[in-house]
C-alpha positions as CSV (number, residue, x, y, z in Angstrom):
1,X,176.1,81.5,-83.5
2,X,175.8,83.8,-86.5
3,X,174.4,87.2,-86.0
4,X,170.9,86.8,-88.4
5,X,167.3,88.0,-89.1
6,X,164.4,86.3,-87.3
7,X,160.6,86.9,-88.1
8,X,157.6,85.9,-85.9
9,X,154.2,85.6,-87.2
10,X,151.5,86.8,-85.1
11,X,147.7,85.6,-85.9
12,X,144.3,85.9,-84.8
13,X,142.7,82.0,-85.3
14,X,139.5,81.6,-87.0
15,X,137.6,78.0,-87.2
16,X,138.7,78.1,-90.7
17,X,141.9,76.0,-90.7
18,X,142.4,76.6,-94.2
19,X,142.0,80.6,-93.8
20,X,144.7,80.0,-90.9
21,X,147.4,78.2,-93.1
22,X,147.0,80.9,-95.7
23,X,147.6,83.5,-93.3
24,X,150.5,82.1,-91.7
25,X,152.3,80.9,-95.5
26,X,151.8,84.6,-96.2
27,X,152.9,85.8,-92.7
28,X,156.1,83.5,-93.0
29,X,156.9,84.6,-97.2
30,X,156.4,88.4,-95.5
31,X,159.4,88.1,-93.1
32,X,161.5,86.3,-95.3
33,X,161.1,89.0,-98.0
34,X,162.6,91.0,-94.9
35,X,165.4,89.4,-94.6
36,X,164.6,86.9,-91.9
37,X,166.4,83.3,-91.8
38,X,164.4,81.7,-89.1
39,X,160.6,82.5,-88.7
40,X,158.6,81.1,-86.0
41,X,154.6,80.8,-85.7
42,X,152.2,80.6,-82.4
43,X,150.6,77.8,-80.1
44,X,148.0,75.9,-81.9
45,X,148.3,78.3,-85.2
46,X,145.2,75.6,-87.2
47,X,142.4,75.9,-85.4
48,X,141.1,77.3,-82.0
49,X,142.2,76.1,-78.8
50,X,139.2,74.2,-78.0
51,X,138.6,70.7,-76.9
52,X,136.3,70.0,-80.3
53,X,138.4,71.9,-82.5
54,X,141.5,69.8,-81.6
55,X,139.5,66.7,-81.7
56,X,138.5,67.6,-85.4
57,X,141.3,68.7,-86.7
58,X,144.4,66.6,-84.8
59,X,146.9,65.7,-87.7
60,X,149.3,62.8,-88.5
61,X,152.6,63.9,-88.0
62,X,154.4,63.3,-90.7
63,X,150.9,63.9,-92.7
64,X,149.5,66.0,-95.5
65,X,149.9,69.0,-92.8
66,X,153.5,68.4,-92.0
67,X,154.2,67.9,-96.0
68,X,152.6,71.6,-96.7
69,X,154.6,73.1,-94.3
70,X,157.8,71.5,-95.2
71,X,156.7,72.7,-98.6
72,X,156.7,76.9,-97.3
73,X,159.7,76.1,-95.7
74,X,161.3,75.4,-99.1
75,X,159.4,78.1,-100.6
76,X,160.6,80.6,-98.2
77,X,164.5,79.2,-97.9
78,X,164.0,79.6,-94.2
79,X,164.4,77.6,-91.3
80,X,160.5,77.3,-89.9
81,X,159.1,77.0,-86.9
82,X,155.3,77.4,-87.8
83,X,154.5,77.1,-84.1
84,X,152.4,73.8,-82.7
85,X,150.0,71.8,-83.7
86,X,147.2,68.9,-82.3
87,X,149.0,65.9,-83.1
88,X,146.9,62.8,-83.5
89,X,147.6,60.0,-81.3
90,X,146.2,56.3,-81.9
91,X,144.2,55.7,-78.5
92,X,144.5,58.6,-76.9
93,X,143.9,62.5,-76.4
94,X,146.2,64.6,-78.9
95,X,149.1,66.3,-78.6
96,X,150.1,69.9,-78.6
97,X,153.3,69.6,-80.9
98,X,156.1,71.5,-82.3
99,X,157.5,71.1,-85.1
100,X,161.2,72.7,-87.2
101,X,162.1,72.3,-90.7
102,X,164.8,73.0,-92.3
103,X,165.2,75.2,-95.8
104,X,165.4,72.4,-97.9
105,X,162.2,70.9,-96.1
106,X,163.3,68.3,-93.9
107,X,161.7,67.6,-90.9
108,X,164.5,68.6,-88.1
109,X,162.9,69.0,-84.7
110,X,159.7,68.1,-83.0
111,X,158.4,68.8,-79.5
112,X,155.3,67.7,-77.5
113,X,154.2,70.3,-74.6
114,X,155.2,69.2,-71.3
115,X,153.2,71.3,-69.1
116,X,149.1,71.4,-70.0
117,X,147.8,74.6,-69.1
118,X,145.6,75.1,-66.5
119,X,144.2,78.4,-64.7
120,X,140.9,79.5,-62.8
121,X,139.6,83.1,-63.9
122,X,136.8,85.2,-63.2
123,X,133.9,83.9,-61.4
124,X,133.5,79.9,-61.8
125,X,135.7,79.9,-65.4
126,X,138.5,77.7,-65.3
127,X,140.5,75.9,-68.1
128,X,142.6,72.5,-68.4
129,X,144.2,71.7,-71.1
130,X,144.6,68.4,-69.4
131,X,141.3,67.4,-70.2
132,X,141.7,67.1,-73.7
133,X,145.3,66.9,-74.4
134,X,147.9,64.5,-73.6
135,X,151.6,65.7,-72.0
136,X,154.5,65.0,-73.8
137,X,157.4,62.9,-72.1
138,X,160.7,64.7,-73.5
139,X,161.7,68.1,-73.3
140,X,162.8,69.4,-76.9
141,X,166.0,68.5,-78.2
142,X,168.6,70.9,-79.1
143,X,168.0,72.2,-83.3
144,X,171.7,72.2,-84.5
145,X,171.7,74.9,-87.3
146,X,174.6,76.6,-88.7
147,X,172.7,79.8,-87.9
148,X,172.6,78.8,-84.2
149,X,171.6,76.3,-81.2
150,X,167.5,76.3,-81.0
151,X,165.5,74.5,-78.6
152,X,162.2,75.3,-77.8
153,X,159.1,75.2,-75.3
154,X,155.4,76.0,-75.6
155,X,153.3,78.9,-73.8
156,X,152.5,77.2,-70.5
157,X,156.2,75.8,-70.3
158,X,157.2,79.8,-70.2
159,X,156.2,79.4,-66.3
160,X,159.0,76.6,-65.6
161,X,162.3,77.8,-65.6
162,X,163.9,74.6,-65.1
163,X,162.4,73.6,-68.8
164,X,164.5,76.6,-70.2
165,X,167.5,76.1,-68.2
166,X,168.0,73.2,-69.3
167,X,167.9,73.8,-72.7
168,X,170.6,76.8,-72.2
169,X,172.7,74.1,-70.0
170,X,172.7,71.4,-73.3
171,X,174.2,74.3,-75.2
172,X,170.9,76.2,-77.0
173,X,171.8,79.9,-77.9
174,X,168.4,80.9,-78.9
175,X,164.8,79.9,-77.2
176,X,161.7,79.6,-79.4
177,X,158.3,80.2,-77.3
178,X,154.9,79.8,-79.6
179,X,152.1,80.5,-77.5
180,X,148.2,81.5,-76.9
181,X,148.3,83.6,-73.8
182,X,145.5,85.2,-73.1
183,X,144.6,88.6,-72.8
184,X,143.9,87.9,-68.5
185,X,147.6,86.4,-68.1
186,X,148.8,88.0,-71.0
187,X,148.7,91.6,-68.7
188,X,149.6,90.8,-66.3
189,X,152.7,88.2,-66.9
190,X,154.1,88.1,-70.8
191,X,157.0,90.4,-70.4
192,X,157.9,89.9,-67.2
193,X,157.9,86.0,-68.3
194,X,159.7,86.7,-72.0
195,X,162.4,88.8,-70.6
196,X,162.9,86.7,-67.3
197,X,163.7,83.6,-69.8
198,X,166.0,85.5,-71.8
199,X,168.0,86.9,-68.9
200,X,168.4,83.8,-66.9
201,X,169.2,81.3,-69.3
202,X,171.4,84.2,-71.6
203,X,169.2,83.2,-74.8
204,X,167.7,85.4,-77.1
205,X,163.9,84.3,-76.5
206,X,161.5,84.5,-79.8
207,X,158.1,84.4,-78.3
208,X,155.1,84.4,-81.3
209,X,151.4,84.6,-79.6
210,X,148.1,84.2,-80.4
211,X,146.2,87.5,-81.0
212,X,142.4,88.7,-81.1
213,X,139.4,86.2,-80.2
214,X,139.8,82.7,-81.2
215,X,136.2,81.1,-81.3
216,X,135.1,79.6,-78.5
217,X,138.8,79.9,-76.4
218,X,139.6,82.9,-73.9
219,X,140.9,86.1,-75.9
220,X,144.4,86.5,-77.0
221,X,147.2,88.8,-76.2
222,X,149.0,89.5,-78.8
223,X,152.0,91.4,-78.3
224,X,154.7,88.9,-79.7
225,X,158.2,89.6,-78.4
226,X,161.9,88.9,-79.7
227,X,164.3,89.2,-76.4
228,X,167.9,89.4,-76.2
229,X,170.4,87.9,-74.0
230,X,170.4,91.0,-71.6
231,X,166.4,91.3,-71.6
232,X,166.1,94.3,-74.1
233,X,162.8,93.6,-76.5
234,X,163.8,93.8,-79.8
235,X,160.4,93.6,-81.3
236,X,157.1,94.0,-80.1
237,X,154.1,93.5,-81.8
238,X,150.1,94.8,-81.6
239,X,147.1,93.0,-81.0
240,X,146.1,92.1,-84.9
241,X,147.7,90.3,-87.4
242,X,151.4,91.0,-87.6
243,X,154.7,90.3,-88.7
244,X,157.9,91.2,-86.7
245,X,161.3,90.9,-86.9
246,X,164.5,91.7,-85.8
247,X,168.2,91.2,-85.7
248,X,169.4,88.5,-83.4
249,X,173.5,89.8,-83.2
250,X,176.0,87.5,-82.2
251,X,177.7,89.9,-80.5
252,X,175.2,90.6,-78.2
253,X,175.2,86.5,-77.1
254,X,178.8,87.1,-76.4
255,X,178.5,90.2,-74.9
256,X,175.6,89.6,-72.1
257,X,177.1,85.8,-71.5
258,X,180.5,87.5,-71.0
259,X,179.5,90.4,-68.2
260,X,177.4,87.7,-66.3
261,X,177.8,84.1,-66.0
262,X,175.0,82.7,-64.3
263,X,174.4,79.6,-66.3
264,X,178.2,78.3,-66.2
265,X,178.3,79.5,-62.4
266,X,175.4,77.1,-61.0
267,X,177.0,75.5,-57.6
268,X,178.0,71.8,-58.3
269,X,175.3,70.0,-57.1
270,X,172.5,72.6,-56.8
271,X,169.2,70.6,-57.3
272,X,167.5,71.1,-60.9
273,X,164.0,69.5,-60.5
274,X,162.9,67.5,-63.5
275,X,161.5,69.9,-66.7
């Protein structure tokens, strides 16, 4: 790994997808004009997180989304991770997918979410995402950049610590963690989740959420987070609009995988149940 700049870009989603890819292309030119080399988006960044806005606005991938993105990560000259999208999927419910390009635009990486969220709130309020989404089958393969080892899970997949594992155990030195937590589980569980992933796995964790009141979905918490290998947050940000970054060191990879070795020390054998 390389010690480098990375940016998230924190948004409040309208019903206006267009209105949302504007504000994340300028989100994503802001951190790179700060230095940053990898910039990373939230959880569903186009439209809101409901079951008729996916519907509507699920996209090809590769598609005339995919192709403008490709095109602000050429613009930018950074490695881009805008965050997930609804992926359209012949005879069937979407998919809540990932997607990583490259400077030069390529296409390098894409991940469906594994784990559909689900949760009961307040009164009789509840939410399942398995109702109209579809799970992916494969966890996210290792990004190979000469800037360092990404791999990469999606909001829900936070609360799964085998998913994370084993992406440190196939070699990923940093973890990238769009999401749309909400401002209930937000609260009470982002930074204890963030930090946790970061500790355990020895990763630096970029986590870019949701903020504000996305129509028609649960409100967001904001508060995206770049962790380091030890747990410190490097970045934190508010509950509007926002930019972040930070410097992901090198040194400090070395240094917090060198004074504890948890993920090389597993037992032989230990059980790892399936991400």
């Amino acid at each position: 790994m390389k010690s480098f700049t990375a940016g998230l870009v924190q948004l409040q989603v309208s019903d206006d997808p267009e209105s949302n890819l504007r504000r994340l292309e300028e989100g994503v030119l802001d951190a790179a004009a700060r230095g940053a080399k990898l910039v990373c988006g939230p959880e569903l960044f186009s439209c809101p997180s409901t079951p008729g806005a996916i519907s509507a606005h699920a996209a090809a991938v590769p598609g005339q989304l995919t192709e403008r993105l490709a095109e602000l990560a050429r613009r930018a000259a950074v490695y881009l991770i805008p965050g997930s999208i609804p992926e359209r999927r012949e005879g069937g419910k979407p998919y809540n997918t990932l997607l990583s390009f490259a400077p030069d635009g390529s296409l390098i990486g894409t991940y469906r979410k594994r784990h559909l969220f689900r949760a009961k709130f307040h009164g009789p309020s509840a939410h399942d995402e398995r109702d109209y989404l579809s799970a992916g089958d494969d966890p996210s393969p290792i990004i190979r950049t000469p800037l360092a080892d990404i791999g990469a899970v999606i909001c829900y997949d936070l609360r799964f610590p085998e998913q994370t594992l084993r992406l440190a155990l196939d070699g990923a030195e940093v973890i990238a963690a769009p999401s749309a937590f909400t401002k209930f589980t937000g609260q009470a569980h982002w930074h204890v989740l963030c930090r946790a992933r970061a500790i355990e796995t020895g990763c630096f964790l970029l986590a870019p959420n949701q903020a504000g009141f996305p129509p028609g979905a649960p409100p967001c918490y904001g508060r995206s987070t770049i962790v380091d290998p030890w747990g410190e947050i490097l970045a934190v940000a508010g509950e509007q609009d926002e930019v972040v970054t930070a410097e992901l060191r090198a040194a400090s990879l070395a240094e917090a995988r060198g004074r504890l070795r948890a993920v090389e020390d597993r037992v032989a054998g230990d059980p790892l149940p399936d991400p």
